[in-house]
Backbone bond lengths (Angstrom), bond angles and torsions (degrees), N, CA, C in turn:
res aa  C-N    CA-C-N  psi(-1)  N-CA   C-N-CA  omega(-1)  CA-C   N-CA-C  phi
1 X - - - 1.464 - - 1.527 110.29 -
2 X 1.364 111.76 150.93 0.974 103.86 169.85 1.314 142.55 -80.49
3 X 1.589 145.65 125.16 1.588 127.90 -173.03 1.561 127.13 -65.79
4 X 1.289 107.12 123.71 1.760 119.55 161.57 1.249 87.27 -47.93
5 X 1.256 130.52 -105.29 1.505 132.68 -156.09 1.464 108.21 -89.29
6 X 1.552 90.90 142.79 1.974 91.08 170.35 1.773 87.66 -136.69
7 X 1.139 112.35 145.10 1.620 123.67 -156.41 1.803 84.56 -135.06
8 X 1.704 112.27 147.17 1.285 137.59 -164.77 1.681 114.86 -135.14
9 X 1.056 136.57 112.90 1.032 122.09 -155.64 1.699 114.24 165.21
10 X 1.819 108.25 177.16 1.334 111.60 -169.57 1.621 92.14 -122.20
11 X 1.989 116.20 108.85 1.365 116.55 142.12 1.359 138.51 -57.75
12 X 0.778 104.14 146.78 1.694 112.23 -174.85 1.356 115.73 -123.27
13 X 1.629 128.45 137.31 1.057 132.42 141.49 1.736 126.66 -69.68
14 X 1.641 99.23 124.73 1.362 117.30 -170.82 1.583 121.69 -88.70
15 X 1.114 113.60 132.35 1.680 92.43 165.44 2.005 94.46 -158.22
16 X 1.757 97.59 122.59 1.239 114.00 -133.45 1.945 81.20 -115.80
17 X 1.305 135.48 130.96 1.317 153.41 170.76 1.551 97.26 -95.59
18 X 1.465 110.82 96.86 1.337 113.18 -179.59 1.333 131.71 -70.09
19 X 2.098 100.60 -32.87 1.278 100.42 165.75 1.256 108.00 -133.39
20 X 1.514 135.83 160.43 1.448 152.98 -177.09 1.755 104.44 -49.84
21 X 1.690 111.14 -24.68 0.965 115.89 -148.46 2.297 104.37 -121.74
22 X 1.342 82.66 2.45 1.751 99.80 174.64 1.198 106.97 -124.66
23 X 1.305 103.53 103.76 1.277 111.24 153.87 1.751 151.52 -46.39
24 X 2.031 101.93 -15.77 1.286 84.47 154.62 1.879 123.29 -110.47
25 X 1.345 109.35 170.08 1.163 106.74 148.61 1.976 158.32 -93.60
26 X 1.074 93.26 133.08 1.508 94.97 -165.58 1.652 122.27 -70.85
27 X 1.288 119.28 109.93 1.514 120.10 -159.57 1.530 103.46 -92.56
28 X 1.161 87.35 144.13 1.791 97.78 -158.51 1.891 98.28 -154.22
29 X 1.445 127.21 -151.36 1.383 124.04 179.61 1.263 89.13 -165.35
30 X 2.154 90.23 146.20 1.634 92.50 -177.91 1.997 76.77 -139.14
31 X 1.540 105.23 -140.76 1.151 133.08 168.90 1.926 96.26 122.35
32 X 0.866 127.39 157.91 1.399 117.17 -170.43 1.648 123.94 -93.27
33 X 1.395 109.14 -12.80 1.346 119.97 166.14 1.519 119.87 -94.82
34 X 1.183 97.66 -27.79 1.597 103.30 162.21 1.347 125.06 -64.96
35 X 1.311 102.80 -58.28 1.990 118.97 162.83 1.854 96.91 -14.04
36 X 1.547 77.18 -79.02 1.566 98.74 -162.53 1.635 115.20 -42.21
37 X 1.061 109.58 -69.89 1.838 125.34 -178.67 1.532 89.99 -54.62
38 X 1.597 142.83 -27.41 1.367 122.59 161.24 1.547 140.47 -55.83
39 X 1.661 87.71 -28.81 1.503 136.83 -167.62 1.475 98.42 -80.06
40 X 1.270 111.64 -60.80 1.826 106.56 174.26 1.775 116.24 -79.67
41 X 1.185 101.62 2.05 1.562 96.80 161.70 1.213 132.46 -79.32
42 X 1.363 97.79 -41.86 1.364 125.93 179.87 1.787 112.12 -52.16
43 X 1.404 104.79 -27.66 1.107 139.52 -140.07 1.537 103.31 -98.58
44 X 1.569 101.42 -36.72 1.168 92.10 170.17 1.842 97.39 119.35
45 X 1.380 129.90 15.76 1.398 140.28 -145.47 1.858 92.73 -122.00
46 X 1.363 130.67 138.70 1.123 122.31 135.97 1.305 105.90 -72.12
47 X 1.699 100.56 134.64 1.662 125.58 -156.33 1.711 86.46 -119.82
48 X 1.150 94.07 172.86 1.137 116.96 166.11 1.628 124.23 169.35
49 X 1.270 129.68 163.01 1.235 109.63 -148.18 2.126 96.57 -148.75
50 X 1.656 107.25 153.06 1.388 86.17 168.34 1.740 107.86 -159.77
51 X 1.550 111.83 121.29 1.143 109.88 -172.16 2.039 112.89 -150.80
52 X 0.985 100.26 -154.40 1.504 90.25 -171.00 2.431 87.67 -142.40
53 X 1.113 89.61 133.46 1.418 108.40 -152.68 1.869 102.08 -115.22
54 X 1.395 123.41 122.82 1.541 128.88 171.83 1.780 111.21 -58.32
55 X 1.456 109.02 113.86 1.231 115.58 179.49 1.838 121.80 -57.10
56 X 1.523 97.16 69.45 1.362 108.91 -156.18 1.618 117.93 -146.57
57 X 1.456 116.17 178.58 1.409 99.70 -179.43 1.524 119.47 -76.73
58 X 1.695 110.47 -20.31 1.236 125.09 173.79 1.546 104.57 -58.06
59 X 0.957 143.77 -13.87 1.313 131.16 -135.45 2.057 99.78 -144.56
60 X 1.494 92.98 -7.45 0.998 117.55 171.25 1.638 116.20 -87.35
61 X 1.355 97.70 -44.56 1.736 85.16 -173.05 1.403 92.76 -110.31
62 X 1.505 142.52 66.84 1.037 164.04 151.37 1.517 105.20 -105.98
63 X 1.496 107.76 -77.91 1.400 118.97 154.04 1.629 106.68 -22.54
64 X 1.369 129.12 -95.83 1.218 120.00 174.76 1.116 128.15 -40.13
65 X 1.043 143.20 -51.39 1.984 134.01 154.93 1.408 109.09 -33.00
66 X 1.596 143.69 -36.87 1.207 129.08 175.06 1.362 97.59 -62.73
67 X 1.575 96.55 -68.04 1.707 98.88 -163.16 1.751 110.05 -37.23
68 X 0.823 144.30 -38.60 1.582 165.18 -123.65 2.168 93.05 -114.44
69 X 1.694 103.02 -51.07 1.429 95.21 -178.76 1.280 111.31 -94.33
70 X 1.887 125.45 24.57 1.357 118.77 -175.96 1.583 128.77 67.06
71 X 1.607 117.47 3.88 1.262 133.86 154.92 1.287 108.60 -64.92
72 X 1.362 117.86 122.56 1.857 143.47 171.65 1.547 93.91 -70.83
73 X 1.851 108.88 100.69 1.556 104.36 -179.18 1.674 88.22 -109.62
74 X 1.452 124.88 39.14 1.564 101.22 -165.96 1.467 103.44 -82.62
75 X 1.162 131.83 -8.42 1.421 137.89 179.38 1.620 114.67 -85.54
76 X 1.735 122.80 -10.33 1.207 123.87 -150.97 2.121 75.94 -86.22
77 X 1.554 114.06 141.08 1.526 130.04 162.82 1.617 105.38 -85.57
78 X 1.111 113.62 157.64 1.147 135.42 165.09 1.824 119.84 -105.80
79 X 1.238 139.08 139.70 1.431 139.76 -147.12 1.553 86.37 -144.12
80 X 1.516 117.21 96.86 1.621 120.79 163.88 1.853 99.82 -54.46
81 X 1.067 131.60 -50.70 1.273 150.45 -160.71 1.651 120.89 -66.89
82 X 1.468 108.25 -19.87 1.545 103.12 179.12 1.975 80.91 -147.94
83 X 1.944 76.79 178.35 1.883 95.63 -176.45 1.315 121.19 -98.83
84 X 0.936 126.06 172.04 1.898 129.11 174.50 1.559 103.73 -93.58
85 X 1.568 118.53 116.41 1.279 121.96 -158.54 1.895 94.59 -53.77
86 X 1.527 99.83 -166.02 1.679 117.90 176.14 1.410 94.75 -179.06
87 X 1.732 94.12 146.73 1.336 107.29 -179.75 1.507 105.10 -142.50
88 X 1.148 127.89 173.60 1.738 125.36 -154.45 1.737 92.88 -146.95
89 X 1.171 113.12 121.65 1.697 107.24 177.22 1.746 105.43 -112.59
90 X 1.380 115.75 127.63 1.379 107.65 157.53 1.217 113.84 -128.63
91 X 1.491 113.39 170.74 1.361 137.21 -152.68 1.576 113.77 -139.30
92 X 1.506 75.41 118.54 1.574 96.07 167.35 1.636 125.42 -115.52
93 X 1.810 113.05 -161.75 1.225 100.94 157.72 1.332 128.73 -86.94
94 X 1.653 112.11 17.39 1.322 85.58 -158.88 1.794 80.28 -127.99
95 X 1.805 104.50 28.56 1.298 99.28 -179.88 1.765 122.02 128.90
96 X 1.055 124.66 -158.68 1.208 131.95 161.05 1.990 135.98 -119.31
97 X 1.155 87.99 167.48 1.766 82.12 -169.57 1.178 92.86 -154.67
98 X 1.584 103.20 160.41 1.471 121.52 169.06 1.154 117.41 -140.45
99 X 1.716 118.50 164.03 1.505 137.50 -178.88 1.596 96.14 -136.06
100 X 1.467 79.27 156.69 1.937 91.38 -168.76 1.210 115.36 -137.96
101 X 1.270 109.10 141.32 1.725 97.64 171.57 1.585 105.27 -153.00
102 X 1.753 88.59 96.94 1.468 105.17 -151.65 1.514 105.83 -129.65
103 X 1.085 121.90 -16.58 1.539 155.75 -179.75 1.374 89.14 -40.26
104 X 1.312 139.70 148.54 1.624 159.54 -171.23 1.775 101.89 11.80
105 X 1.339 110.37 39.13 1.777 119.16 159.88 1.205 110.16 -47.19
106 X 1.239 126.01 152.57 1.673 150.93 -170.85 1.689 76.58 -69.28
107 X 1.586 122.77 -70.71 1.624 115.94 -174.18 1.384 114.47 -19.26
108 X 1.659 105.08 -57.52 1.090 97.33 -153.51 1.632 131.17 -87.74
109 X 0.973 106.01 18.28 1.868 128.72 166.29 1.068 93.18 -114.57
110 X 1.141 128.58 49.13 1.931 119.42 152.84 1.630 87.02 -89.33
111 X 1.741 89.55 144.18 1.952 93.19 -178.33 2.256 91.06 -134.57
112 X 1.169 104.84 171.91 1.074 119.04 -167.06 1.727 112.24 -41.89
113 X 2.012 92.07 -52.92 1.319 90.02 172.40 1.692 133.75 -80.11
114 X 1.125 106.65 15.06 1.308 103.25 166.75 1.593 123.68 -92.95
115 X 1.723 115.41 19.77 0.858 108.03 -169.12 1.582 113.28 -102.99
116 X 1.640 131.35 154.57 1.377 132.38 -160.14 1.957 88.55 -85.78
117 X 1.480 99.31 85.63 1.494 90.81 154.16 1.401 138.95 -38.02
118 X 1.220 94.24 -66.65 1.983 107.50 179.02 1.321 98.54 -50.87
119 X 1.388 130.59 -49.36 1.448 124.03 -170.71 1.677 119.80 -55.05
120 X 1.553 100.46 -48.09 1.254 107.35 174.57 1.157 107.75 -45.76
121 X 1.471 113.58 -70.68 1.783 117.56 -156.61 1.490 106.96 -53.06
122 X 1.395 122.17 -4.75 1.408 101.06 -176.25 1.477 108.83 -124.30
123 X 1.253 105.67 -7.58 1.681 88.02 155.70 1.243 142.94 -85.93
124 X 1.267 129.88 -168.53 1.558 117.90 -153.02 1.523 96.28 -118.38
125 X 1.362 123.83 -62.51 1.512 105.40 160.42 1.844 130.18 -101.41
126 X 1.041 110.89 135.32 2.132 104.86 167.37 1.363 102.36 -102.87
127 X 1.393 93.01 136.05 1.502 113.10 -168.31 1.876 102.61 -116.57
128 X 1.018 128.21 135.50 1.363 129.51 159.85 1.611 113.14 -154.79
129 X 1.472 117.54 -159.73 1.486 120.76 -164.20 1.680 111.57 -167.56
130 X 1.447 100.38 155.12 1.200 107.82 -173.85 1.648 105.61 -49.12
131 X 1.240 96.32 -46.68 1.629 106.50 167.67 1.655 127.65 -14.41
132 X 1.276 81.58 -75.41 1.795 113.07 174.64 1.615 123.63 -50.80
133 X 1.731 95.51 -36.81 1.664 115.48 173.23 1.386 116.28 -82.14
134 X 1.670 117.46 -21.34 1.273 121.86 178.44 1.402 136.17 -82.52
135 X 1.289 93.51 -0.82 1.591 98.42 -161.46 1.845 116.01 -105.46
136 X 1.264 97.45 -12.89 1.544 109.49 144.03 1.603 117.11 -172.38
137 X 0.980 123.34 165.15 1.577 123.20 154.32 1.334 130.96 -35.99
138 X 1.056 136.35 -45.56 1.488 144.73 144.80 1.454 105.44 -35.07
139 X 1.109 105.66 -76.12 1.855 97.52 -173.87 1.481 117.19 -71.76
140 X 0.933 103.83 10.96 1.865 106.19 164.96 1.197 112.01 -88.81
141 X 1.612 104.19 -35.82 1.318 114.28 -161.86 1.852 98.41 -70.14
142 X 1.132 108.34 -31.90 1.558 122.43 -169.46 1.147 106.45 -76.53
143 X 0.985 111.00 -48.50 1.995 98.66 -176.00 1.328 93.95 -84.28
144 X 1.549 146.38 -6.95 1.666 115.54 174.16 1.586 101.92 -82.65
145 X 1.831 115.93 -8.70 1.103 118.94 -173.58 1.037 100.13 -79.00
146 X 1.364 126.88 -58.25 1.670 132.83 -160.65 1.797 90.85 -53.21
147 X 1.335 106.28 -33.97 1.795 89.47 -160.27 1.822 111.75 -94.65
148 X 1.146 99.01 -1.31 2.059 103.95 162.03 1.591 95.47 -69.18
149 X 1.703 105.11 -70.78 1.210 126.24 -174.98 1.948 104.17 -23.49
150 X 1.128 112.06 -50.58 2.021 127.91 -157.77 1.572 82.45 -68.16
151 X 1.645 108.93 -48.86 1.411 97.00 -144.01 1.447 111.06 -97.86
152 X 1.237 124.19 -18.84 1.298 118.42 143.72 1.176 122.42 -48.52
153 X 1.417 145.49 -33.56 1.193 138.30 159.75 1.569 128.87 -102.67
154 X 1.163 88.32 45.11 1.538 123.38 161.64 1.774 112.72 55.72
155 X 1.126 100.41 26.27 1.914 101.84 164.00 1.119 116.57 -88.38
156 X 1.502 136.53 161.46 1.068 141.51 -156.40 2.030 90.99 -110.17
157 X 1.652 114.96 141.27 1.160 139.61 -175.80 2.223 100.97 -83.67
158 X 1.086 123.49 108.92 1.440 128.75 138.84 1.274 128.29 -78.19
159 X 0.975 125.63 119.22 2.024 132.34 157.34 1.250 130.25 -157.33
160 X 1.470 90.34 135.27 1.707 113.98 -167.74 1.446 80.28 -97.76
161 X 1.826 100.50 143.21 1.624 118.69 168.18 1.152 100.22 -76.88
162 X 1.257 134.70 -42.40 1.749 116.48 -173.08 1.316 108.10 41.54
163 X 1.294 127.21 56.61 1.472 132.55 162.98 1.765 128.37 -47.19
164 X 1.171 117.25 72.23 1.749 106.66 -175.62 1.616 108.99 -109.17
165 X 1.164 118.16 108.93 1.242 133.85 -166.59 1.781 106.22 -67.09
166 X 1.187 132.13 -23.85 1.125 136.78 -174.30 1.661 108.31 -76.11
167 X 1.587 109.44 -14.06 1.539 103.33 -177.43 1.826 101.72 -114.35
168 X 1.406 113.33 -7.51 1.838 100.77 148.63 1.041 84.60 -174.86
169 X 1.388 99.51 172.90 1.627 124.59 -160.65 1.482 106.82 -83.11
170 X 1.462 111.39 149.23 1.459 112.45 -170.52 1.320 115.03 -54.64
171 X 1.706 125.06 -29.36 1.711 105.86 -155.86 2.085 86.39 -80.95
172 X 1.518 122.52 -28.55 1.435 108.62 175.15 1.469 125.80 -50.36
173 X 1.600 93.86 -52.49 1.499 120.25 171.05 2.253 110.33 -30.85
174 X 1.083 88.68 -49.10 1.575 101.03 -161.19 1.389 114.53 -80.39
175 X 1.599 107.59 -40.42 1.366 122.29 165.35 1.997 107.62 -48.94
176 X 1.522 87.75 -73.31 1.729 86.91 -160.41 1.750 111.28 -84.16
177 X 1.797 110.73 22.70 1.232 100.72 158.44 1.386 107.40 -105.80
178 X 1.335 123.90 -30.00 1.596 127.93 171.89 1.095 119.59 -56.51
179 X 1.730 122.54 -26.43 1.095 137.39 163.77 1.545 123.60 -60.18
180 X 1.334 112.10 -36.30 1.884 138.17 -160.72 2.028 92.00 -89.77
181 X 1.423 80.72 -51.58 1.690 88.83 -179.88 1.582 121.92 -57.95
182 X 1.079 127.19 -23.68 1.472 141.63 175.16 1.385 113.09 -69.23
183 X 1.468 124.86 -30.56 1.295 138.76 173.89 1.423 114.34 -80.86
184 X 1.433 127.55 -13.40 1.239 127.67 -133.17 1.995 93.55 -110.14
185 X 1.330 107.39 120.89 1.372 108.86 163.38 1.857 123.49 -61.94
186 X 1.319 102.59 -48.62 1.322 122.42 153.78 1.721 133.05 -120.12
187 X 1.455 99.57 108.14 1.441 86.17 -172.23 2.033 94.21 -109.80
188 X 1.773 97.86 157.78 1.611 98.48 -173.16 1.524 94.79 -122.11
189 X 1.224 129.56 92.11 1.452 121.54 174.03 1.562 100.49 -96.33
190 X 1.500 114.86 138.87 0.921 131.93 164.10 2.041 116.23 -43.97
191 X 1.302 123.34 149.48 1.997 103.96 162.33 1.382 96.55 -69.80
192 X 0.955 127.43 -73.11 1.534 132.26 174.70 1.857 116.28 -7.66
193 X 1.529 109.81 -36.06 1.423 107.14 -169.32 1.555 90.97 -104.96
194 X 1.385 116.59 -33.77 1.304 106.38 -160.99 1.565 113.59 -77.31
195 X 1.245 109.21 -40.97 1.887 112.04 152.09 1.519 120.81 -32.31
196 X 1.449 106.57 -49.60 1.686 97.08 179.59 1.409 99.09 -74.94
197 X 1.306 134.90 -33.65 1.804 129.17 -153.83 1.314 102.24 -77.61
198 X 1.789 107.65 -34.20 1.600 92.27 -155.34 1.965 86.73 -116.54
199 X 0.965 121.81 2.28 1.709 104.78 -177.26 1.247 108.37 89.08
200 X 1.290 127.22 -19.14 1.962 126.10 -175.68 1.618 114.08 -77.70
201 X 1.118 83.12 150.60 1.620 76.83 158.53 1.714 122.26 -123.14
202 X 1.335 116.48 -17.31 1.422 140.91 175.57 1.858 108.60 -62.19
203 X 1.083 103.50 117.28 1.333 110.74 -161.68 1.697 107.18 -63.60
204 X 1.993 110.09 -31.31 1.224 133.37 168.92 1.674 131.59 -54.18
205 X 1.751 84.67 -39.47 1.401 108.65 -175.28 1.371 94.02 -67.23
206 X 1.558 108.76 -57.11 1.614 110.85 -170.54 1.196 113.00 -49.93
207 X 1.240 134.27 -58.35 1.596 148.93 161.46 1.285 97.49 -28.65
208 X 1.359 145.36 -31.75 1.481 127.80 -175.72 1.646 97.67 -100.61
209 X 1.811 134.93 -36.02 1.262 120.52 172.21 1.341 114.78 -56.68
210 X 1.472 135.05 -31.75 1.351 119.08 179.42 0.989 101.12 -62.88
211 X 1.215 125.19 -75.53 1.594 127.17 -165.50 1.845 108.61 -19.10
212 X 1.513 95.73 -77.69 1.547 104.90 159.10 1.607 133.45 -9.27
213 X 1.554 94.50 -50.54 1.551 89.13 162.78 1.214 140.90 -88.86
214 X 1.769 95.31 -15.51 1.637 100.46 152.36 1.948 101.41 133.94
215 X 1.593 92.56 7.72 1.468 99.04 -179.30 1.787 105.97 -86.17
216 X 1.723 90.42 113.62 1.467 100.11 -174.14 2.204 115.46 -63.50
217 X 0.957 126.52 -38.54 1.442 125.16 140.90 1.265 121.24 -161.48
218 X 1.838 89.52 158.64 1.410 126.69 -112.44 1.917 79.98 -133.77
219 X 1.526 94.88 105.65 1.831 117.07 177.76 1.612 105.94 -95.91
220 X 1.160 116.60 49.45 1.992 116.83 178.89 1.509 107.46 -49.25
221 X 1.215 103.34 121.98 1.686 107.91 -179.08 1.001 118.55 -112.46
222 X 1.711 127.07 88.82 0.863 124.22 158.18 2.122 154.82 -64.66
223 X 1.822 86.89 50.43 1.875 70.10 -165.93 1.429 128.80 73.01
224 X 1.434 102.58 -169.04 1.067 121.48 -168.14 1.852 109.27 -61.92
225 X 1.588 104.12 -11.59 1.561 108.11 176.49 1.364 113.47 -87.09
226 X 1.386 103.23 15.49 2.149 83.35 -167.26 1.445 109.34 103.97
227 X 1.251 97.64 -157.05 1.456 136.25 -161.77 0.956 141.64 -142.56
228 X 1.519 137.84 104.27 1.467 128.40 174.41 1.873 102.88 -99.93
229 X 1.773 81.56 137.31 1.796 86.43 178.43 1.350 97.12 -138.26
230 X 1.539 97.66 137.54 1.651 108.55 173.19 1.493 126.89 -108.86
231 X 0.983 130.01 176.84 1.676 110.15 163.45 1.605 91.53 -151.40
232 X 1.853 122.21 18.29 1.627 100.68 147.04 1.587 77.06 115.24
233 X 1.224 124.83 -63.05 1.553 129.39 178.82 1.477 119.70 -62.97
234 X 1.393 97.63 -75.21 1.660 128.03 168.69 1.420 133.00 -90.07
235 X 1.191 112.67 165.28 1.493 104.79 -176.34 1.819 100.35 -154.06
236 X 1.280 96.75 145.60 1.676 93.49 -177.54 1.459 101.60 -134.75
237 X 1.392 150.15 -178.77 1.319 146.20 -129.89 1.718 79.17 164.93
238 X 1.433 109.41 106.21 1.279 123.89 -175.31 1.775 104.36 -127.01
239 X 1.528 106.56 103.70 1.304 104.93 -178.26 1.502 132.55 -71.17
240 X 1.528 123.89 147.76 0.951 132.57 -156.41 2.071 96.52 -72.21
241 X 1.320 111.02 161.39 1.709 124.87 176.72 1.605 104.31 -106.53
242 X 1.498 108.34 132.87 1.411 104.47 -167.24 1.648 99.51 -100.82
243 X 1.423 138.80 116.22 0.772 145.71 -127.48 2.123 102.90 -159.14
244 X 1.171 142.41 132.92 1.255 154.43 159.41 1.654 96.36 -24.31
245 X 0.955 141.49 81.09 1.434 131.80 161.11 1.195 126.14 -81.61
246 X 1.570 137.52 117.65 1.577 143.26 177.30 1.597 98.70 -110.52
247 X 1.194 126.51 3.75 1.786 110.67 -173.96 1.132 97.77 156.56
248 X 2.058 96.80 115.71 1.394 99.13 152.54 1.179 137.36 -107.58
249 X 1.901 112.82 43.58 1.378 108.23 171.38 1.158 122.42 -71.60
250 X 1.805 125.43 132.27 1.509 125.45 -173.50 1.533 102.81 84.34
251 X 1.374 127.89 27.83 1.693 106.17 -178.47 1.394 103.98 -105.30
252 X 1.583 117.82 -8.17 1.654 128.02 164.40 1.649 103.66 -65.15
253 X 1.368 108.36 -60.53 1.661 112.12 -166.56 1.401 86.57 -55.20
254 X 1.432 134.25 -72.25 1.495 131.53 -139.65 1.487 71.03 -54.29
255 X 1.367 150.35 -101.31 1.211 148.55 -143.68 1.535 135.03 -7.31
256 X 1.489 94.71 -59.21 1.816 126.33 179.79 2.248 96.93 -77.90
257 X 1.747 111.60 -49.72 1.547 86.33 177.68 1.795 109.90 -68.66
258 X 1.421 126.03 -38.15 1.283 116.44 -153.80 1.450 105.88 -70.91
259 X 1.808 112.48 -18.42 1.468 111.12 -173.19 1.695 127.57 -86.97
260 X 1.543 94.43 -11.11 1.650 134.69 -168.75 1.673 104.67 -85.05
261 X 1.865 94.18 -40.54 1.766 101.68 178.17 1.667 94.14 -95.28
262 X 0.440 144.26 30.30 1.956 132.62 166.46 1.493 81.85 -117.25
263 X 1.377 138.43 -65.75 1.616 136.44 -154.21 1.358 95.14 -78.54
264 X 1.460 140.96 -7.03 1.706 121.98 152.34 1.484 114.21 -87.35
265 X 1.664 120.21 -10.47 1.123 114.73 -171.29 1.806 100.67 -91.61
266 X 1.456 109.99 -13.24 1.464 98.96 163.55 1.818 103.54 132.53
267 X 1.477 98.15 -10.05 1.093 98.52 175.08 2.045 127.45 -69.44
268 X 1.606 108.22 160.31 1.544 102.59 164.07 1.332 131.42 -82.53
269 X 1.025 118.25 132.12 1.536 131.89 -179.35 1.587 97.19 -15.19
270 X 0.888 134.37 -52.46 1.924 139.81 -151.50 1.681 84.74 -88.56
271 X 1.665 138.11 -32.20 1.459 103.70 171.84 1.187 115.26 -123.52
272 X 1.464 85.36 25.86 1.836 82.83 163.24 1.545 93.25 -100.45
273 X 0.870 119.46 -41.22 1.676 97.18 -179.57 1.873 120.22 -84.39
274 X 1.313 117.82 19.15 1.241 142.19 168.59 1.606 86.14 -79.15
275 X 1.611 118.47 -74.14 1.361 112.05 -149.16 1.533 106.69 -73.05
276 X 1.715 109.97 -22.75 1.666 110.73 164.32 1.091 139.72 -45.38
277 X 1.478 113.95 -24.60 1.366 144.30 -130.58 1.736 80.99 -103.34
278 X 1.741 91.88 -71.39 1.740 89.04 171.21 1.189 134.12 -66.64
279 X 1.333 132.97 -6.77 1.004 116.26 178.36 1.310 108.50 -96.89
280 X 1.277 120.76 -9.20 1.482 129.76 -170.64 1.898 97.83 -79.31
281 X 1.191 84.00 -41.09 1.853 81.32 165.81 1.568 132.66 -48.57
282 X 1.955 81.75 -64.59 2.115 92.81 -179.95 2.023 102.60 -45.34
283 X 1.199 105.96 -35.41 1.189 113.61 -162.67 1.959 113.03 -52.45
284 X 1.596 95.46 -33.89 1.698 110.87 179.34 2.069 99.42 -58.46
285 X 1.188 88.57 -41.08 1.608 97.12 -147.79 2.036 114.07 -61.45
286 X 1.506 113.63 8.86 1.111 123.48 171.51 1.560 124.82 -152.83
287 X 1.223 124.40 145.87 1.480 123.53 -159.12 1.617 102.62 -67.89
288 X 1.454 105.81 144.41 1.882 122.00 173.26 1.235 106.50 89.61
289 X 1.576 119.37 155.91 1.431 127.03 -177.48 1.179 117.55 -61.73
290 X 1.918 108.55 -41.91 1.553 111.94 -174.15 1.429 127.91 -95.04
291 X 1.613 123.66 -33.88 0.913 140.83 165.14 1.781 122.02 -24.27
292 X 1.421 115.78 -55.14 1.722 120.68 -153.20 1.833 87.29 -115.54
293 X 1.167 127.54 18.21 1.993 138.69 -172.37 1.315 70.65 -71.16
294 X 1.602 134.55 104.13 1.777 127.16 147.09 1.149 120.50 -43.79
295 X 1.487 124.96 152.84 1.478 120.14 165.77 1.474 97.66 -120.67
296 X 1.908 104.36 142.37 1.102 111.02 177.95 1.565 158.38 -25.43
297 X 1.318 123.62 2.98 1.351 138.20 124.70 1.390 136.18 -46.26
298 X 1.488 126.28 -46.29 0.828 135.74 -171.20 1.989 103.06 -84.19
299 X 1.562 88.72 -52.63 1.993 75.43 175.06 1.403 119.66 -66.71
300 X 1.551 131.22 -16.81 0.945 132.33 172.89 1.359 107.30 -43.25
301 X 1.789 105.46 -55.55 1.721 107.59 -149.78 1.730 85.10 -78.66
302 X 0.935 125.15 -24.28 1.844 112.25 -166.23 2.000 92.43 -71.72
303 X 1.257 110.05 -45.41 1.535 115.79 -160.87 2.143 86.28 -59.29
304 X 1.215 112.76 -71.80 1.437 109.25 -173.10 1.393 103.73 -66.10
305 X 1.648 145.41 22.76 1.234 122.94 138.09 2.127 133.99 -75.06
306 X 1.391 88.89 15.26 1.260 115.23 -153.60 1.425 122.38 59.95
């Protein structure tokens, strides 16, 4: 069959320190395109996924977690030559944090030609992230490729800024996401990223710089408040669900796949990111990126609890 979403990007092995006060960590899987394309499976989306993987055991049960969530990894390569990144989250009160050790990743020598042409041209949306573009030159080069490649053959472009300043410096950062964003049918910038990218602070204002750059609509994610979504005309302000939260690693990705699988299943921008909204919530309410990703039952009953 063919994939609604095909997602581009660097998985990660997780291992998550739940409390300040336990010493071990809980191994789980994140990476932010992975999250996501887990997130629209769950969802109810032919998924599919495409990356370049450490010829290793890490890289092994990555592989098996797609296979396992019904994500089409038959395109994902394997790299005898480099590792499958990992990242470590701990928790405090004043939140969460991470460490990485992601530096010369199998991801990150993905180059243009390693990408599943045929796959592209026939799906309906390509999804990637600042993320995905940051982690070297080569893989920037690949996802602006994958997304000529989409849009010449008429699929629609997704991207989350995923702004992390530790993998290039902001004035690069701003250039080649404002750049990514101009292509983008749906782009999901965080307020948090879009304040540093664009200089605003007005959540409205921001809603008019995307546009500006040419992002036809514009999924602003605000947290624990919701959502503002535009489509250039309109604008709606979709409030956040107050919900038990232990961790919001992955509650952006769950956001961008669950809102990506409602808008291939036929839905409008305003309830597909209604049903995002909630699931991006359930998603806080249990430790690790992939683990607590709801599948569509469960946001149903939160969405009809009012």
């Amino acid at each position: 069959m063919k994939p609604d979403i095909l997602a581009i990007g660097e998985p990660m092995i997780e291992f998550n320190r739940v409390s300040p006060d336990e010493p071990n960590y809980l191994q789980g899987f994140g990476g932010d395109t992975s999250n996501m394309i887990i997130a629209a499976a769950r969802s109810g989306a032919r998924a599919a996924y495409f990356t370049l993987l450490g010829d290793d055991a890490f890289g092994r049960m990555l592989a098996d977690l797609w296979r396992r969530e019904g994500v089409d990894a038959d395109s994902v390569g394997f790299d005898p030559q480099a590792h499958t990144a990992v990242y470590f989250v701990a928790h405090d009160r004043n939140g969460h944090s991470f460490s990485y050790l992601r530096a010369g990743s199998a991801a990150s020598r993905m180059r243009p030609d390693d990408l599943p042409v045929a796959l592209l041209r026939e799906t309906r949306i390509v999804h990637a992230s600042g993320i995905s573009e940051a982690i070297s030159s080569s893989a920037c080069d690949t996802v602006l490729h994958a997304f000529e490649t989409a849009r010449t053959a008429g699929a629609r472009v997704s991207f989350d800024s995923n702004l992390r300043l530790k993998l290039w410096p902001l004035a690069r950062a701003r250039a080649t996401i404002s750049a990514t964003a101009a292509m983008a049918d749906y782009f999901f910038p965080s307020l948090e990223d879009a304040r540093a990218l664009s200089g605003l602070d007005d959540p409205v204002a921001i809603l008019d710089w995307c546009h500006r750059l040419g992002a036809k609509t514009v999924f602003l994610k605000l947290g624990a408040d919701g959502a503002l979504v535009s489509d250039g005309t309109r604008s709606e302000r979709i409030d956040g669900h107050r919900v038990d939260a232990v961790d919001a690693t992955g509650a952006g990705d769950c956001f961008c796949g669950a809102c990506l699988a409602r808008i291939a299943a036929g839905d409008s921008i305003w309830d597909a990111a209604r049903y995002a909204n909630a699931a991006a919530a359930l998603s806080t309410t249990g430790f690790g990126a992939v683990a607590p990703l709801p599948r569509a039952d469960a946001v149903r009953r939160l969405l009809a609890s009012g």
